[in-house]
mmCIF file of the N, C-alpha and C atoms, coordinates in Angstrom:
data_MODEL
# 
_entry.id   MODEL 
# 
loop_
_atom_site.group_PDB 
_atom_site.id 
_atom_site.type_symbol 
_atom_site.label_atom_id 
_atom_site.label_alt_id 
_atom_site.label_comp_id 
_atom_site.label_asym_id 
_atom_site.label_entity_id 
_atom_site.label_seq_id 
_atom_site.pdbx_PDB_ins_code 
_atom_site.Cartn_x 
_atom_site.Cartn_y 
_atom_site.Cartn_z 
_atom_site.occupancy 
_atom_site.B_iso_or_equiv 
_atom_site.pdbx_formal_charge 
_atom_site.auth_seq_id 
_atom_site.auth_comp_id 
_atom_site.auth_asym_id 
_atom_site.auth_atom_id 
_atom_site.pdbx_PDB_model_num 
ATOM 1   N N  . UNK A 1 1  ? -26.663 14.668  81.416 1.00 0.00 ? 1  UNK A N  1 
ATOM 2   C CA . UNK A 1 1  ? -25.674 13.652  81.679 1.00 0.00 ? 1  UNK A CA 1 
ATOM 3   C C  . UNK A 1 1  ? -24.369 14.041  80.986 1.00 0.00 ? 1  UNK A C  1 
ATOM 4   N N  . UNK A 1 2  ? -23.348 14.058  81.543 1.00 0.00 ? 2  UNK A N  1 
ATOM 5   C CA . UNK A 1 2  ? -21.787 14.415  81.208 1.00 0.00 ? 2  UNK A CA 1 
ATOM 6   C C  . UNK A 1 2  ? -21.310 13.146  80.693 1.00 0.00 ? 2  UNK A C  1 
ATOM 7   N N  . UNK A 1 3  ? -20.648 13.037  79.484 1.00 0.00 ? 3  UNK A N  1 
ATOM 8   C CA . UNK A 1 3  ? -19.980 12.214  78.477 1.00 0.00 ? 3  UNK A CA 1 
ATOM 9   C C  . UNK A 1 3  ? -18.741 11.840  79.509 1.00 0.00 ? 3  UNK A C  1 
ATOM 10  N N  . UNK A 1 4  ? -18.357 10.468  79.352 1.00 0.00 ? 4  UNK A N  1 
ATOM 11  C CA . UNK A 1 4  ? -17.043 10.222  79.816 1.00 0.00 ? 4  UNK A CA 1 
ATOM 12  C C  . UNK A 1 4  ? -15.824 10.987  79.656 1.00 0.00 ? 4  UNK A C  1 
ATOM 13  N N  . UNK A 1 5  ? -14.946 10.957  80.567 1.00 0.00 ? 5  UNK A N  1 
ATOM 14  C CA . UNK A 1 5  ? -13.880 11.846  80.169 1.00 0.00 ? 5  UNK A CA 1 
ATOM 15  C C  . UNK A 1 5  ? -13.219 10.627  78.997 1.00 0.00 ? 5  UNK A C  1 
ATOM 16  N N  . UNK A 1 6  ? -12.146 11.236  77.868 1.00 0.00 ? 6  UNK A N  1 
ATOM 17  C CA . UNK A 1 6  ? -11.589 10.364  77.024 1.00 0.00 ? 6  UNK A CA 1 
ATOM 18  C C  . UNK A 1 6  ? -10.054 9.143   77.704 1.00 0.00 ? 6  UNK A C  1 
ATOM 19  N N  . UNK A 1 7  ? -10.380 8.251   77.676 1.00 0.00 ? 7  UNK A N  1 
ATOM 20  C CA . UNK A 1 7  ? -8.829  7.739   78.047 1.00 0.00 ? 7  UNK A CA 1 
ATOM 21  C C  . UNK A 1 7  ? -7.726  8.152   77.791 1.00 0.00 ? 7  UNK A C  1 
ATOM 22  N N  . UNK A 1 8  ? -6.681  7.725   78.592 1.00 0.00 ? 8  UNK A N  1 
ATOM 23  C CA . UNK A 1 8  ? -5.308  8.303   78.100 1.00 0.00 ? 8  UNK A CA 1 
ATOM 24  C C  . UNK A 1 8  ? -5.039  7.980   76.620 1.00 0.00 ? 8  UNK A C  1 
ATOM 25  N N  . UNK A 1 9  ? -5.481  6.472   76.080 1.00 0.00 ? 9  UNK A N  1 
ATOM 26  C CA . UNK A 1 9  ? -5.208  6.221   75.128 1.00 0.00 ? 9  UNK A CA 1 
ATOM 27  C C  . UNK A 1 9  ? -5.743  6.851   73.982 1.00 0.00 ? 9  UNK A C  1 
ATOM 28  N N  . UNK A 1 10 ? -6.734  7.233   74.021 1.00 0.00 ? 10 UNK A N  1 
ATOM 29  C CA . UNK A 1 10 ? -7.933  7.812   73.178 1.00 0.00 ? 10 UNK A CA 1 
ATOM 30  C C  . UNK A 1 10 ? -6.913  8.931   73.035 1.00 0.00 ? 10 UNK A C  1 
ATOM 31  N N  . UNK A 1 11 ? -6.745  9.779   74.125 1.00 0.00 ? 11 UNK A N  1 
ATOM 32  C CA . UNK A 1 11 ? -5.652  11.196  73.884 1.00 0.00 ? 11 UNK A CA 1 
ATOM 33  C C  . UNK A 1 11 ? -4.382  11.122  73.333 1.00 0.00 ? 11 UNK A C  1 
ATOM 34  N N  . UNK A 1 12 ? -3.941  10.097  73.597 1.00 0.00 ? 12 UNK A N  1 
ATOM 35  C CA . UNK A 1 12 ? -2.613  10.063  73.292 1.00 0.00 ? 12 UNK A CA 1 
ATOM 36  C C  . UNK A 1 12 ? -2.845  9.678   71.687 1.00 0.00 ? 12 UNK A C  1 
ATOM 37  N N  . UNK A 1 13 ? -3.859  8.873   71.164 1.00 0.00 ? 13 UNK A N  1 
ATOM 38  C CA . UNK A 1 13 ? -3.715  8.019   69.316 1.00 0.00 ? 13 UNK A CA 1 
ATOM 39  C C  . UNK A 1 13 ? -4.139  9.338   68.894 1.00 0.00 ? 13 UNK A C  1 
ATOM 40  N N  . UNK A 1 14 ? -4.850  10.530  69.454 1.00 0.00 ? 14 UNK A N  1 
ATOM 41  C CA . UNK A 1 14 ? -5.389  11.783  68.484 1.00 0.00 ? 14 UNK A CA 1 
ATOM 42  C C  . UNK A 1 14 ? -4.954  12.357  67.346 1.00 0.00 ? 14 UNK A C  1 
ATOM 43  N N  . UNK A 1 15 ? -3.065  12.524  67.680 1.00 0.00 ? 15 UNK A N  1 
ATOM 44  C CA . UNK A 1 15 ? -2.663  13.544  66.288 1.00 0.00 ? 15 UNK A CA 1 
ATOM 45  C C  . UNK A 1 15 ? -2.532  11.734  65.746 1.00 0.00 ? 15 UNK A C  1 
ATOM 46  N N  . UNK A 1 16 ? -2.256  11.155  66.047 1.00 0.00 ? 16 UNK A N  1 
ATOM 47  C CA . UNK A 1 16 ? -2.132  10.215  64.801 1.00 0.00 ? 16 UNK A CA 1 
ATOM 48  C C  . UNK A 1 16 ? -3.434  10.024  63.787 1.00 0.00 ? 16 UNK A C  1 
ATOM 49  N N  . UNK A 1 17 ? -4.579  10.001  64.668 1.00 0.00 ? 17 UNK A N  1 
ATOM 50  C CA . UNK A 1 17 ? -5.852  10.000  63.642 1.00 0.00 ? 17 UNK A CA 1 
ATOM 51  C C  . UNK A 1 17 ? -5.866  11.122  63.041 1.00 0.00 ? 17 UNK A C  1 
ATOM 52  N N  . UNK A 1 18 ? -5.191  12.691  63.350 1.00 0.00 ? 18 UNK A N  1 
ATOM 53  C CA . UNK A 1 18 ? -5.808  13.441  62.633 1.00 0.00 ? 18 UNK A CA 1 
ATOM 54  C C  . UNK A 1 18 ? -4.530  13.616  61.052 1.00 0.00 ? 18 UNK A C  1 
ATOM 55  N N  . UNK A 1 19 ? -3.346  12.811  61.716 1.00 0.00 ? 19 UNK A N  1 
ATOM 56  C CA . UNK A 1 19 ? -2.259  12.163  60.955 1.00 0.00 ? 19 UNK A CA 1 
ATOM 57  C C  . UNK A 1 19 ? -2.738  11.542  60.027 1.00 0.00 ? 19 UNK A C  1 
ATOM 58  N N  . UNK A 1 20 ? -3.331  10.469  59.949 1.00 0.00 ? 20 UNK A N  1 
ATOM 59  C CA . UNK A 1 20 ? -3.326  9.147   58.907 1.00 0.00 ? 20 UNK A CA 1 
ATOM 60  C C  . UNK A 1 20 ? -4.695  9.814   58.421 1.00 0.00 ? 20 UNK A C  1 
ATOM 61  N N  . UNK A 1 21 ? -5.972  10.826  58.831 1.00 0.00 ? 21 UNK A N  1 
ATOM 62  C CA . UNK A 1 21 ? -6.801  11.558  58.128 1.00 0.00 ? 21 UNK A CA 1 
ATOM 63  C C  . UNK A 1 21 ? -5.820  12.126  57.179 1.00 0.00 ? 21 UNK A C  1 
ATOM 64  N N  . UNK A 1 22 ? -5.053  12.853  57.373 1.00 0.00 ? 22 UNK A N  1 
ATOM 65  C CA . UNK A 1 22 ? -4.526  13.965  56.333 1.00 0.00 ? 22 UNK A CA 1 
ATOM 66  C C  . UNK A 1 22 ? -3.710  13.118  55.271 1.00 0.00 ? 22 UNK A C  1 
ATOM 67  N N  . UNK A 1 23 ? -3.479  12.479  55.441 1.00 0.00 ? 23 UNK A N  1 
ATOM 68  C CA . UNK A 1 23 ? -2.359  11.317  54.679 1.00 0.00 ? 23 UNK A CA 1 
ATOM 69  C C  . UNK A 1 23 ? -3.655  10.502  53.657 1.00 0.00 ? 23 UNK A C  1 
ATOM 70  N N  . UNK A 1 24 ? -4.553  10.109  54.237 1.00 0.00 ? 24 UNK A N  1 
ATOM 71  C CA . UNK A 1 24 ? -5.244  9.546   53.742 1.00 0.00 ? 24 UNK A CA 1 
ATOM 72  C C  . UNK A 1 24 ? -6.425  10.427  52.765 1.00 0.00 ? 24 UNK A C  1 
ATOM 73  N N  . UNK A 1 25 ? -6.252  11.522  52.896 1.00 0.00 ? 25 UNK A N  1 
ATOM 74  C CA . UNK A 1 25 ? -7.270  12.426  52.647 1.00 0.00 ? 25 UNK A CA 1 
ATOM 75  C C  . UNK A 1 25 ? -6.510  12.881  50.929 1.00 0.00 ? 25 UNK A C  1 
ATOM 76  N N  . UNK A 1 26 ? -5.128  12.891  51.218 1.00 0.00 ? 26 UNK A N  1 
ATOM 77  C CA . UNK A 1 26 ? -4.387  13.367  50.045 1.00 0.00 ? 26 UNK A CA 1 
ATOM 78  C C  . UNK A 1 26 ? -4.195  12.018  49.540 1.00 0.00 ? 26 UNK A C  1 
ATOM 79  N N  . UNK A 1 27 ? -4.167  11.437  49.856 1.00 0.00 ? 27 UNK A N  1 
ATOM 80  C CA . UNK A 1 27 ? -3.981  9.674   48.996 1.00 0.00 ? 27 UNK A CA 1 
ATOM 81  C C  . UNK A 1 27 ? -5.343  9.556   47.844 1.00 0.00 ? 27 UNK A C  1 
ATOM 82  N N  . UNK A 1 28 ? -5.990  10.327  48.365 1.00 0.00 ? 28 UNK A N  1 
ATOM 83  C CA . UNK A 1 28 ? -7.729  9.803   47.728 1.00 0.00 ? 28 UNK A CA 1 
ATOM 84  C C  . UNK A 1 28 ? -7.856  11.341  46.676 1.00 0.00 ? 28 UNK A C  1 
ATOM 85  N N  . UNK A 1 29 ? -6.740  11.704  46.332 1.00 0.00 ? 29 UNK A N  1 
ATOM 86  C CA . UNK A 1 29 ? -7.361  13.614  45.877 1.00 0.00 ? 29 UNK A CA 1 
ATOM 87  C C  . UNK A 1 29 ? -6.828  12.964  43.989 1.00 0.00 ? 29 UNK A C  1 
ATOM 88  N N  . UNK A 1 30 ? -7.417  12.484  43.347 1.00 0.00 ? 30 UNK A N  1 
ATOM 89  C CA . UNK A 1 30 ? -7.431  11.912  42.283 1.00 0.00 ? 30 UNK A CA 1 
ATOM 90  C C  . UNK A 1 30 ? -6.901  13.127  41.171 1.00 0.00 ? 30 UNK A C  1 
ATOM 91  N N  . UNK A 1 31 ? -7.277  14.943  41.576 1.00 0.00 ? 31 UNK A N  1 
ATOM 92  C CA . UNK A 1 31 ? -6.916  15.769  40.805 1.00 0.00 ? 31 UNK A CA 1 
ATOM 93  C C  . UNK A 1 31 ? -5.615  16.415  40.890 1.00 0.00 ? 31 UNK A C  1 
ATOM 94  N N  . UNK A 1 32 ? -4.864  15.894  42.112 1.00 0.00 ? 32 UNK A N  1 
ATOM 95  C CA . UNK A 1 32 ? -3.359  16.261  42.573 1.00 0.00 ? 32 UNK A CA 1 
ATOM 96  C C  . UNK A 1 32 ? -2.826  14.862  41.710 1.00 0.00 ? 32 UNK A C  1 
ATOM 97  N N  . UNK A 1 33 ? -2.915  14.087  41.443 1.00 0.00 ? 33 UNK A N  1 
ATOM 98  C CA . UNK A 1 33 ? -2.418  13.099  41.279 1.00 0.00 ? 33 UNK A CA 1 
ATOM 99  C C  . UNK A 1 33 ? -2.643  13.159  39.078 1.00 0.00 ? 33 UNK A C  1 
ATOM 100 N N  . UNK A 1 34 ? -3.485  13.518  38.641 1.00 0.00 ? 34 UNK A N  1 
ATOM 101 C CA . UNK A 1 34 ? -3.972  13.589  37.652 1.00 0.00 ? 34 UNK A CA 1 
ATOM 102 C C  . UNK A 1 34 ? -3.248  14.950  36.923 1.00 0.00 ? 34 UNK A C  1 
ATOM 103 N N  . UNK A 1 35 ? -2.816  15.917  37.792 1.00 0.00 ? 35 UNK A N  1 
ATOM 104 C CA . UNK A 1 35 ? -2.362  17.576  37.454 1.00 0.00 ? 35 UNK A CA 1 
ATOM 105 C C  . UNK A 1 35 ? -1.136  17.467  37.683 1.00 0.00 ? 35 UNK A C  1 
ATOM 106 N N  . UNK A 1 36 ? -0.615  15.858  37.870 1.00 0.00 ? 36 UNK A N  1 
ATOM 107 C CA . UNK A 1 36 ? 0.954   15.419  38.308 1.00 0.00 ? 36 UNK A CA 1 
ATOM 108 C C  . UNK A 1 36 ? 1.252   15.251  37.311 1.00 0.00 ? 36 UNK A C  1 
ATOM 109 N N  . UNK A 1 37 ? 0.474   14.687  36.529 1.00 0.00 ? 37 UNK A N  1 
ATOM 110 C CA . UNK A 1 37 ? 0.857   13.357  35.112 1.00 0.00 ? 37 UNK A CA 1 
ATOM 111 C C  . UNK A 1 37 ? 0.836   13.850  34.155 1.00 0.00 ? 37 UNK A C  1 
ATOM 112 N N  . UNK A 1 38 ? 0.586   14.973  34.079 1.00 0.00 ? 38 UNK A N  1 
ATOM 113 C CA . UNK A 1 38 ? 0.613   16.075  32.499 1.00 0.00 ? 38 UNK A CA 1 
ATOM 114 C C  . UNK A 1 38 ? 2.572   16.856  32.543 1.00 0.00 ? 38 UNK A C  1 
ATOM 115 N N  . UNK A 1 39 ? 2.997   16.674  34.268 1.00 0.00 ? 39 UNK A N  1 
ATOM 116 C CA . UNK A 1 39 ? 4.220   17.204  34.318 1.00 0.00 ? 39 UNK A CA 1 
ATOM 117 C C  . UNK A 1 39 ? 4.907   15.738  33.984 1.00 0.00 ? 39 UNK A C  1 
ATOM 118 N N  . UNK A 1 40 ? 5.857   16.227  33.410 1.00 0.00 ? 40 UNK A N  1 
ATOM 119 C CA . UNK A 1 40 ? 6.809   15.368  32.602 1.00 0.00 ? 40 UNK A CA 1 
ATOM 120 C C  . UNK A 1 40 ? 8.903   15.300  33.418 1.00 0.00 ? 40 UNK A C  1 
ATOM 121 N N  . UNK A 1 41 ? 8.422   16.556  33.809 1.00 0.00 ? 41 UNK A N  1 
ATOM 122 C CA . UNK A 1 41 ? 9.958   16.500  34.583 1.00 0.00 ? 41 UNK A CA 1 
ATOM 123 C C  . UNK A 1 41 ? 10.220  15.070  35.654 1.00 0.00 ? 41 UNK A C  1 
ATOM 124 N N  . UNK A 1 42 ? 11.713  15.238  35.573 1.00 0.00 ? 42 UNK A N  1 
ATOM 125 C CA . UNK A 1 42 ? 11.903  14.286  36.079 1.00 0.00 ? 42 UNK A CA 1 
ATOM 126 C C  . UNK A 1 42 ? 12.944  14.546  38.049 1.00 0.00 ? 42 UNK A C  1 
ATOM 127 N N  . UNK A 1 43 ? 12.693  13.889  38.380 1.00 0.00 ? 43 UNK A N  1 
ATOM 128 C CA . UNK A 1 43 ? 13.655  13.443  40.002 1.00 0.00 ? 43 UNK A CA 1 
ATOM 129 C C  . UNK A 1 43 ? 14.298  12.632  40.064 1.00 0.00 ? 43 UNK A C  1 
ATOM 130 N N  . UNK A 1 44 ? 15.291  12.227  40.324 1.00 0.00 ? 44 UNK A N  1 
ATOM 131 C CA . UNK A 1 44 ? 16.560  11.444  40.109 1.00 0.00 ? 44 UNK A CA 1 
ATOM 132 C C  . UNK A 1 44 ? 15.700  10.680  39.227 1.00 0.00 ? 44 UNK A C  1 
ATOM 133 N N  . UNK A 1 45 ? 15.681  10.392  38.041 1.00 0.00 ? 45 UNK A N  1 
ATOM 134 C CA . UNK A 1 45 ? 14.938  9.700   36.734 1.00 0.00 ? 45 UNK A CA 1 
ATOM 135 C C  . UNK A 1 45 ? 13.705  9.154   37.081 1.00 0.00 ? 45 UNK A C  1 
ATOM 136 N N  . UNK A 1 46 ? 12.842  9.873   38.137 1.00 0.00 ? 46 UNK A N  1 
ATOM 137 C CA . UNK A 1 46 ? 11.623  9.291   37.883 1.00 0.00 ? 46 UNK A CA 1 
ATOM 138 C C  . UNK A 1 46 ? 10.424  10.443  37.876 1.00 0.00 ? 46 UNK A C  1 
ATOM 139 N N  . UNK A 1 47 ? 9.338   10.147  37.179 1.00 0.00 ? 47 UNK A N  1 
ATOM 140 C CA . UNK A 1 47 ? 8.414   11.253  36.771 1.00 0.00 ? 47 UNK A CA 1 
ATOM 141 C C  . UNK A 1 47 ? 7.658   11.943  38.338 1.00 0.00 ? 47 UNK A C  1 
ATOM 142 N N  . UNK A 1 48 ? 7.665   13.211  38.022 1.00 0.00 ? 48 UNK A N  1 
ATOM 143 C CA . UNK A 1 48 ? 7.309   13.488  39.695 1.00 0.00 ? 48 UNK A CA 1 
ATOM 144 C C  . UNK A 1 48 ? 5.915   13.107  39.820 1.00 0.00 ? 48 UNK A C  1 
ATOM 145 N N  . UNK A 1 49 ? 4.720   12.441  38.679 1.00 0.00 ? 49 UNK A N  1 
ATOM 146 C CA . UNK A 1 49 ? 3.400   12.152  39.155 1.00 0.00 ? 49 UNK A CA 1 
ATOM 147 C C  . UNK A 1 49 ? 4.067   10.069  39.937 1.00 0.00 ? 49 UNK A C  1 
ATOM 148 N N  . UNK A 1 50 ? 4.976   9.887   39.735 1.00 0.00 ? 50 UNK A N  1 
ATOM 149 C CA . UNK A 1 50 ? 5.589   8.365   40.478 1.00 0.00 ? 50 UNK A CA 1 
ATOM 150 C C  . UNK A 1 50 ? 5.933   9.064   41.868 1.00 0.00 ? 50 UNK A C  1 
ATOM 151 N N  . UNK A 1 51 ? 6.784   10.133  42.090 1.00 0.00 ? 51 UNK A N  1 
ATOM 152 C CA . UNK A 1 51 ? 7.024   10.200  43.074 1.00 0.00 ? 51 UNK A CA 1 
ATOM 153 C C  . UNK A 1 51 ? 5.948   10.932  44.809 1.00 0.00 ? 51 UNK A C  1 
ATOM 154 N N  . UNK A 1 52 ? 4.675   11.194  43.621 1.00 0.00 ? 52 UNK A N  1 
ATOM 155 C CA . UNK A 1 52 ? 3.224   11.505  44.098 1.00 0.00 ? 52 UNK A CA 1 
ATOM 156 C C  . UNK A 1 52 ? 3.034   10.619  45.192 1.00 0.00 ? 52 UNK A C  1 
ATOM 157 N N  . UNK A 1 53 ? 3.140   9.099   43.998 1.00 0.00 ? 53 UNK A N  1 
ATOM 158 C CA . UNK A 1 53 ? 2.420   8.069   44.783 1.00 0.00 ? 53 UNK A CA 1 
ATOM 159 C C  . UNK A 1 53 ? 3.226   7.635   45.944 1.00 0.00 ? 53 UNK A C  1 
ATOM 160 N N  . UNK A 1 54 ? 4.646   7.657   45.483 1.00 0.00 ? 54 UNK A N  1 
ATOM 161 C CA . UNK A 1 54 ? 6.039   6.901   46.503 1.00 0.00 ? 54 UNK A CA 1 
ATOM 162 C C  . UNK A 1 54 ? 5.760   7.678   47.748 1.00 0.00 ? 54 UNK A C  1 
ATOM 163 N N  . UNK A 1 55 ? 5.705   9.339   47.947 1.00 0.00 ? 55 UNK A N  1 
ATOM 164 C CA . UNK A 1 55 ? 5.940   9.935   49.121 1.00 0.00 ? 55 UNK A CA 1 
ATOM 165 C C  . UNK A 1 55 ? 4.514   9.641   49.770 1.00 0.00 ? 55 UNK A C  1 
ATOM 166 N N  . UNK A 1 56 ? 3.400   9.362   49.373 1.00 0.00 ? 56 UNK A N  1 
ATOM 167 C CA . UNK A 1 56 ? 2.274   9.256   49.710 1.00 0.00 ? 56 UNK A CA 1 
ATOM 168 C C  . UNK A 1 56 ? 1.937   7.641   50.151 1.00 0.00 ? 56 UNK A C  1 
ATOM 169 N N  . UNK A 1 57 ? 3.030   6.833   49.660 1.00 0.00 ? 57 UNK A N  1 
ATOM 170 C CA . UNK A 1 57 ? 2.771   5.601   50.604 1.00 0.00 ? 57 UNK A CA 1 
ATOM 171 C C  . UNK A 1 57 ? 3.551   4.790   51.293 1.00 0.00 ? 57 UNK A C  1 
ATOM 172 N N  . UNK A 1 58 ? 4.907   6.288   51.501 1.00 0.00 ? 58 UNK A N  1 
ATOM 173 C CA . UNK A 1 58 ? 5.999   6.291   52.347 1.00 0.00 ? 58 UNK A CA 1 
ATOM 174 C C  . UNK A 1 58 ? 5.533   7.040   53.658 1.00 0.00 ? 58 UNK A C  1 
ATOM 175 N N  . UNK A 1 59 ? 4.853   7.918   53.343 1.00 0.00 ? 59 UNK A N  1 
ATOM 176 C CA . UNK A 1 59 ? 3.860   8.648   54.756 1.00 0.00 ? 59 UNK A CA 1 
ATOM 177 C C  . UNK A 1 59 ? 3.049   7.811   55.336 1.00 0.00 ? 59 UNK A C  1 
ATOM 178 N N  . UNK A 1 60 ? 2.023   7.147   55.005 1.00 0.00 ? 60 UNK A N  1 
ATOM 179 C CA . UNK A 1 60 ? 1.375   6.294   55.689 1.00 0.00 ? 60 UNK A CA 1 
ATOM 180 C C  . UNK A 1 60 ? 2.258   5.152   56.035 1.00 0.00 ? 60 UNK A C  1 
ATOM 181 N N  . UNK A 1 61 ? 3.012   4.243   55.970 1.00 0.00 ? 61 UNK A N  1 
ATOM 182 C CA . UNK A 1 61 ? 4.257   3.493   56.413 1.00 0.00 ? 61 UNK A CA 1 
ATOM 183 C C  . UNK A 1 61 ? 4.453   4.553   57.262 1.00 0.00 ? 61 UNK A C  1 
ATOM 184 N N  . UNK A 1 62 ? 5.531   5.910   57.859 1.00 0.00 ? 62 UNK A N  1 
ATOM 185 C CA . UNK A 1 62 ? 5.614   6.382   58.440 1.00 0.00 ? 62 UNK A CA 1 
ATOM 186 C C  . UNK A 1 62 ? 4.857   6.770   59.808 1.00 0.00 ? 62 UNK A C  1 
ATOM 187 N N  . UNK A 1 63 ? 3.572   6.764   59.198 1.00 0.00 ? 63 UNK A N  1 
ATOM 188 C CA . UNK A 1 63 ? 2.573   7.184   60.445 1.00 0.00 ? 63 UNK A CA 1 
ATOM 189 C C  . UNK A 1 63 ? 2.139   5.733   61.091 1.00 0.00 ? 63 UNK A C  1 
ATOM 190 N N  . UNK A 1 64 ? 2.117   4.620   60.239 1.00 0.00 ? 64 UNK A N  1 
ATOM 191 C CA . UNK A 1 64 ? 1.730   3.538   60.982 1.00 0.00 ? 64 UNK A CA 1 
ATOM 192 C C  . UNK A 1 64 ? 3.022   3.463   62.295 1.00 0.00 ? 64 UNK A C  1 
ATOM 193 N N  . UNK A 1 65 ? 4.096   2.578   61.685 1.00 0.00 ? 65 UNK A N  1 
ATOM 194 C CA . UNK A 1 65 ? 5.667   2.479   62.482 1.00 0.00 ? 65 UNK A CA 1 
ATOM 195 C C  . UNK A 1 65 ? 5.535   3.809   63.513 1.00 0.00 ? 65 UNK A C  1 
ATOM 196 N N  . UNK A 1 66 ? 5.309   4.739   63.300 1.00 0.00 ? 66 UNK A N  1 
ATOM 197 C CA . UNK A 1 66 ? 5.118   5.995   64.418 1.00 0.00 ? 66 UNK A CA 1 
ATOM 198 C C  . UNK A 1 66 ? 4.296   5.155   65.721 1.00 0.00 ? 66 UNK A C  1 
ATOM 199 N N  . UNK A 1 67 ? 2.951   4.942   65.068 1.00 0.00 ? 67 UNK A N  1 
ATOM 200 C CA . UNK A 1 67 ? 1.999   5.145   65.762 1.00 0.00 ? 67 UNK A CA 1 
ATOM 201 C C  . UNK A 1 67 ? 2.123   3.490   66.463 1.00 0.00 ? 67 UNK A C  1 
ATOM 202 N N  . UNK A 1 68 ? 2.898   2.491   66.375 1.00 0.00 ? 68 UNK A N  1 
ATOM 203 C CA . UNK A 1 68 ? 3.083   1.158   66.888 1.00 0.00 ? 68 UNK A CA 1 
ATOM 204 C C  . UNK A 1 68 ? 4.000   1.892   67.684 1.00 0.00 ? 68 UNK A C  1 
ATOM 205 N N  . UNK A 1 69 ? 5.325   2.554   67.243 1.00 0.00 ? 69 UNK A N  1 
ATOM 206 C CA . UNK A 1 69 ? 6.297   2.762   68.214 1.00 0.00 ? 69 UNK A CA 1 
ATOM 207 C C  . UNK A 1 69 ? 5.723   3.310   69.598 1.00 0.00 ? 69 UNK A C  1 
ATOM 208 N N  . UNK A 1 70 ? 5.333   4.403   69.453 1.00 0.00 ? 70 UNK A N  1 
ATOM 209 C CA . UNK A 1 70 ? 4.245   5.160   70.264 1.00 0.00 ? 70 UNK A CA 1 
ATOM 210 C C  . UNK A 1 70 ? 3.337   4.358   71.457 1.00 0.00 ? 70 UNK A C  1 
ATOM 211 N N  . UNK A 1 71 ? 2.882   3.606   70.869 1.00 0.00 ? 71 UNK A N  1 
ATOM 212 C CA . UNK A 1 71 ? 1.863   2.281   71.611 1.00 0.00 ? 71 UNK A CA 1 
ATOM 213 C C  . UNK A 1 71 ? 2.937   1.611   72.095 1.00 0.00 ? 71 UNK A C  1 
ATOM 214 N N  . UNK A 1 72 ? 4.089   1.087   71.332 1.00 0.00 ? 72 UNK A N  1 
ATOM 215 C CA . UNK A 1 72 ? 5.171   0.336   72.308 1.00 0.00 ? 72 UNK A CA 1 
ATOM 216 C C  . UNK A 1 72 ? 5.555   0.800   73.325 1.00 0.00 ? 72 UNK A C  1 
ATOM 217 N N  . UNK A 1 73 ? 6.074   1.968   73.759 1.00 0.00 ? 73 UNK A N  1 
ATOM 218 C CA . UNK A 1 73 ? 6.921   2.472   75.000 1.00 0.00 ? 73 UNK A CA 1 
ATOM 219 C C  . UNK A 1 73 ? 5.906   2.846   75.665 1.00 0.00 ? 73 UNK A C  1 
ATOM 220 N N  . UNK A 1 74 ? 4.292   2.840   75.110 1.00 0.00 ? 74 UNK A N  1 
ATOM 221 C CA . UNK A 1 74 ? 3.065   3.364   76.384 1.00 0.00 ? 74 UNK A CA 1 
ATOM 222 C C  . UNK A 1 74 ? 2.876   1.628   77.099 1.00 0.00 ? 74 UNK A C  1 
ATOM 223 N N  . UNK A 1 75 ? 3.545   0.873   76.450 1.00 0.00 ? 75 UNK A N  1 
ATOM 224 C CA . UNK A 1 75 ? 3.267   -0.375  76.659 1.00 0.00 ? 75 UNK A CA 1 
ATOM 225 C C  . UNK A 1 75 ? 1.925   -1.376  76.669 1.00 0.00 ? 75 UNK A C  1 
ATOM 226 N N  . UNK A 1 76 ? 0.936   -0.494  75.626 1.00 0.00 ? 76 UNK A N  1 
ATOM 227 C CA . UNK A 1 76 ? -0.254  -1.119  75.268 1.00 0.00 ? 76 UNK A CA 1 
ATOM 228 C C  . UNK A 1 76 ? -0.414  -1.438  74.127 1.00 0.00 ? 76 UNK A C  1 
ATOM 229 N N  . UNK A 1 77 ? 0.763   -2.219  73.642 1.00 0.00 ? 77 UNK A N  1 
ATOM 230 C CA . UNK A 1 77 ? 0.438   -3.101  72.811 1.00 0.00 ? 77 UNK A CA 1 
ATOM 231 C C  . UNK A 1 77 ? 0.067   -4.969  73.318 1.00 0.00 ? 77 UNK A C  1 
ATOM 232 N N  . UNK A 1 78 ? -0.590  -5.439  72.666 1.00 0.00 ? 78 UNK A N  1 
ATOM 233 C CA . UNK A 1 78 ? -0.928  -6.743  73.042 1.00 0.00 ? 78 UNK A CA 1 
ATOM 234 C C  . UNK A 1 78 ? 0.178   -8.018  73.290 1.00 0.00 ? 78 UNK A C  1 
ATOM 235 N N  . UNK A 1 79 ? 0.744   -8.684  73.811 1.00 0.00 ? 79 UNK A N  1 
ATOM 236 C CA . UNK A 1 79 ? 1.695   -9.456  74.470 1.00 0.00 ? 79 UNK A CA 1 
ATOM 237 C C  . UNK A 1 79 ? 1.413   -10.878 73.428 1.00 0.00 ? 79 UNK A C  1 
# 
């Protein structure tokens, strides 16, 4: 028996799942985040293990708003 073919939608959300995997995959890496906090330098005055967390939950914000926009102009979002 042959598996369904995948929906358009199914194809089209793909790089976003394999998106918000990778985003989410580095959100959870406790030894990138831990090998941050021993560095002391700073980015416009803030410690780069702060700016770990900022770009890491400025990406997921990013990939969500992506991935609504995306669904908006396919026009399957819910009314």
């Amino acid at each position: 028996m042959r598996p369904a073919p995948a929906s358009p939608t199914t194809r089209a959300a793909a790089p976003f799942v394999a998106l918000f995997a990778l985003i989410y995959a580095i959100a959870l890496l406790p030894p990138v985040y831990v090998g941050l906090t021993r560095q002391h330098g700073l980015i416009a005055a803030v410690p780069v293990s702060v700016w770990y967390l900022l770009i890491v939950s400025a990406a997921a914000i990013a990939a969500t708003t992506g991935l609504w926009v995306a669904e908006r102009r396919r026009g399957e979002l819910d009314r």
